[in-house]
N, C-alpha and C positions, 0 to 999 in steps of 0.2 A: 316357414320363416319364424311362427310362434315357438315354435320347437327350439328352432337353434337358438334364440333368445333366451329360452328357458333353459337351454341344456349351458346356456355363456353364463349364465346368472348364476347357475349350479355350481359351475369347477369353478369360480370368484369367489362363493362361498368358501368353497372347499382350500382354495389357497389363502380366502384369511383365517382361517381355521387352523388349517397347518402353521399356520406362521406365527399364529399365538401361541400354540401348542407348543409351537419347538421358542418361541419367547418365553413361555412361561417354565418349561424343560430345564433351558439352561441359565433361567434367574436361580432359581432350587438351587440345581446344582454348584450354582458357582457360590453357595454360601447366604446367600442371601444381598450380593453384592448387587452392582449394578448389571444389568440384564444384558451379555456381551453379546446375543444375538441383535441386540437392537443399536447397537455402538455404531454410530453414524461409518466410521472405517469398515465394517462387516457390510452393511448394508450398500455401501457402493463394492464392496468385492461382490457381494452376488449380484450385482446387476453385471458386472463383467464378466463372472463365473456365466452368467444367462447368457450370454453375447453368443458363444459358440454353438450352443443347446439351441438355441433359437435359428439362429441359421438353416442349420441342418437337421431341425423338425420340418423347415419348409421344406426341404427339397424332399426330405421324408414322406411328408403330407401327400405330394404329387403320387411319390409311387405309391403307397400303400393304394390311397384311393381309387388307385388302377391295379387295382390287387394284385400287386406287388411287394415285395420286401426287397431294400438294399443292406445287407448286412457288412459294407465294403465301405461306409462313409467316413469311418474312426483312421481306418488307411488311408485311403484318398486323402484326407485331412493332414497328416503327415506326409504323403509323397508333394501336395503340393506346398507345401510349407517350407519342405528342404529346397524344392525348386526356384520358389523362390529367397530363400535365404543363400542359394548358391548363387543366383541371379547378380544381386546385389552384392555378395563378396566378388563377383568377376567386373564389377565395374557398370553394372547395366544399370539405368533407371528405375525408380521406385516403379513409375507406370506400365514399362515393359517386364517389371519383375512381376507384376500383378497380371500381367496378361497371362506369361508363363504358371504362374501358378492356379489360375482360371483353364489356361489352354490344355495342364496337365488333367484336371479334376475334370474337365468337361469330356476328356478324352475315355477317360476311365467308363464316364459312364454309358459314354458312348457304346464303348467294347461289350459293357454291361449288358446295356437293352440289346448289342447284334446278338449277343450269346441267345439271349430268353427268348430275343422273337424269332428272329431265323436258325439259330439251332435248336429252338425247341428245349432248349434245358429249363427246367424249374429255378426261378429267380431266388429262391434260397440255397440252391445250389452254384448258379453263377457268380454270386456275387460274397459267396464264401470264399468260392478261388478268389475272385479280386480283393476282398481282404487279406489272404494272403499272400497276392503277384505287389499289389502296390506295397505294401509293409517293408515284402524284401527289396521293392524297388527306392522307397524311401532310405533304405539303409545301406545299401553298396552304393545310391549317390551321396551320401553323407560319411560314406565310409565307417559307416560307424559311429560318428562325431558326435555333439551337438555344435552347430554351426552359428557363430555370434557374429550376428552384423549389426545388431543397435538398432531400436527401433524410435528413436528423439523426432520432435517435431510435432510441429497441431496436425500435419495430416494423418500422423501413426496415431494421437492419443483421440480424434476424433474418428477415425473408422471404427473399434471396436462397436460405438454410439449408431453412427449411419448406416451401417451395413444389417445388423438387424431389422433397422426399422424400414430399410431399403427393400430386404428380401420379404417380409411380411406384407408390404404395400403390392410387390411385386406379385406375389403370388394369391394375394384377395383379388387382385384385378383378374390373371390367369381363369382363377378357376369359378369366379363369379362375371366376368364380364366378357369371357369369349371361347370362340367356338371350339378351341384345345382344349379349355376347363371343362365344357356341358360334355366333350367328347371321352374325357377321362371318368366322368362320371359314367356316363355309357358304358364304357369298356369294362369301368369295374364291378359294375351293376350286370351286365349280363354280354360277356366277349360275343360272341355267337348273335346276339340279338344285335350288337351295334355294327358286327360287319354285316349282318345282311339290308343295314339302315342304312349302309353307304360309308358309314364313318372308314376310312383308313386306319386301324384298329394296330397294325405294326408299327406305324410311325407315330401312334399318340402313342403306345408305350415305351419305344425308344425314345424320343423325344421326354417324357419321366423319368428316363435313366438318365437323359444327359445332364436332365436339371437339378437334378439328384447331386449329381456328380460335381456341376458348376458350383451347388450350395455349398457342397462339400471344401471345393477350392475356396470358396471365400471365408469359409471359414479356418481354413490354414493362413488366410491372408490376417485373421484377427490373433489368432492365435501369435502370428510373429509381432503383429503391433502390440499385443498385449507384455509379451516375451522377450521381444530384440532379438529372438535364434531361431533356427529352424531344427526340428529333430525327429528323430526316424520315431521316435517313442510317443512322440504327438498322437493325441486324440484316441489312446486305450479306451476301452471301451464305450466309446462316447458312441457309438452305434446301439450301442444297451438304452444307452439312456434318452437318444432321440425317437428310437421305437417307442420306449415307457410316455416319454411326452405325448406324442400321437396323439397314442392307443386310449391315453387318458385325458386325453381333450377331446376324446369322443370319435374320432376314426374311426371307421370299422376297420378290423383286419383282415376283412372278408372281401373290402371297397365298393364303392360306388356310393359311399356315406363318409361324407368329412369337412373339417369347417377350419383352415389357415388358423382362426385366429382360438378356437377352444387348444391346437398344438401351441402357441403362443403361452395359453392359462396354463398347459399342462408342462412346457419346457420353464417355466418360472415355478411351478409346485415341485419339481423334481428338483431344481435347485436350491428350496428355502430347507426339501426335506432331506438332501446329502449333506448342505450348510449344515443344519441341527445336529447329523451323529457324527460331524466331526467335532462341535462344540458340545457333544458331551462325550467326546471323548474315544469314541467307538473306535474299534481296530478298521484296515480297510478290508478283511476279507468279514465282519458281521455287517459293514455298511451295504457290501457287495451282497450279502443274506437278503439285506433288510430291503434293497431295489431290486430283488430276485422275487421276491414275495409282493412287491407291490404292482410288477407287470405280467407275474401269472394273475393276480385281481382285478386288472385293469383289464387282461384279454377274457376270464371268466364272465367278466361284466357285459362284455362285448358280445359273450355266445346267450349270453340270459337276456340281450335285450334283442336277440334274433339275430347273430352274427351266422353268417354259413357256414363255408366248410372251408374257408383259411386262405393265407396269400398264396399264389401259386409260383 
């Protein structure tokens, strides 16, 4: 418990650190003007820019920690997004467009864990094809589009706010206060050793894919509230950047080590540091360099602090 305390205390550092850094970055650069990283409008975009990243660390957190990887969350994220943006253009309920687009995301990941546990494929291999089954699936139901249904109303501008702090609450309980959480720990601390301890070791990793996948769905739900459309283009590589979260809120990639809320510090550090090099200006294929370089750092740090031999 001292540890995680100490390792929470650490990446807090480290994110007011960055955020000075990229404050102080682009006071310089913008002339000596006023400081536009800290302009009260920027500062509520990143908290909504966090909204999505946060979500889908948690569902993240579950797998890795069951060392696993879902490299399928950035599609999921758009398949359930158009789903529910078609929902709503055919006439259906906010509520039932929500379920639709949970029921789609949860489904995915469903398919996800059958592949890794009963077919035996490596979860960076399953979940590549289902980055690329749902992507195309997001785009022949959108036909292509971007699909504008309007997202007005206190319940669309209040979900981006709830559902984050929803899924974080939800899964500090999971994996600190029951018998699924200690079992994920298990699993990804030693597979072999938790199934001969009883644990059912196929259904706590499918069961990580589904919640994976439902994260996934609810974060297509913020994304329409944030948006008012739904689009097949949704959530590019926002699977880059839920891994880097993790990885850097102290995850191991190896699992059976990981703490909800350091993915938390770490999906708010990767948003103040992609904020900064677009306010100063960066192209997006040197920002793309520049979070290519900071989660081969975050996984190096991971193998130097006794990380094993990677997600399977």
């Amino acid at each position: 418990m001292r540890d995680q305390v100490k390792q929470l205390l650490w990446l807090t550092g480290a994110l007011l650190l960055t955020a000075g850094l990229m404050a102080l970055i682009t006071w310089w650069r913008s002339d000596f003007e006023r400081c536009p990283f800290l302009q009260p409008m920027n500062l509520l975009g990143l908290l909504r820019q966090a909204s999505t990243l946060i979500v889908l660390g948690c569902g993240m957190t579950l797998v890795i920690v069951s060392a696993g990887i879902d490299l399928s969350v950035g599609s999921v994220l758009a398949f359930a997004c158009v789903l529910l943006a078609l929902a709503l253009d055919r006439g259906a309920s906010l509520p039932v467009a929500i379920l639709a687009a949970l029921a789609g995301g949860a489904a995915c990941g469903l398919l996800n864990g059958i592949a890794v546990v009963k077919g035996q494929i490596p979860s960076f291999i399953a979940t590549l094809g289902m980055f690329l089954i749902a992507r195309s699936l997001a785009f022949v139901s959108s036909g292509g589009q971007t699909i504008y249904v309007g997202s007005q109303g206190a319940v669309a501008k209040a979900l981006p706010v709830a559902l984050p702090v929803l899924a974080v609450l939800v899964t500090w309980l999971l994996l600190s206060k029951t018998r699924f959480g200690r079992s994920l720990y298990a699993v990804g601390g030693n597979l072999e050793a938790a199934r001969l301890s009883g644990i059912r070791t196929g259904t706590v990793r499918i069961g990580a894919f589904v919640l994976s996948g439902l994260a996934a769905g609810l974060a297509g739900v913020i994304y329409w509230a944030r948006s008012g459309a739904g689009s097949n283009l949704a959530g590019s590589y926002a699977e880059l950047d839920a891994i880097a979260a993790v990885i850097i809120g102290g995850t191991s990639i190896s699992g059976g080590e990981g703490h909800v809320l350091g993915s938390l510090i770490g999906a708010l550090l990767m948003v103040v540091l992609r904020n900064g090099l677009v306010l100063l200006g960066l192209s997006d294929e040197l920002q793309k360099l520049v979070i290519g370089i900071v989660i081969v750092a975050a996984v190096l740090v991971d193998r130097l602090r006794g990380g094993g031999s990677g997600a399977k």
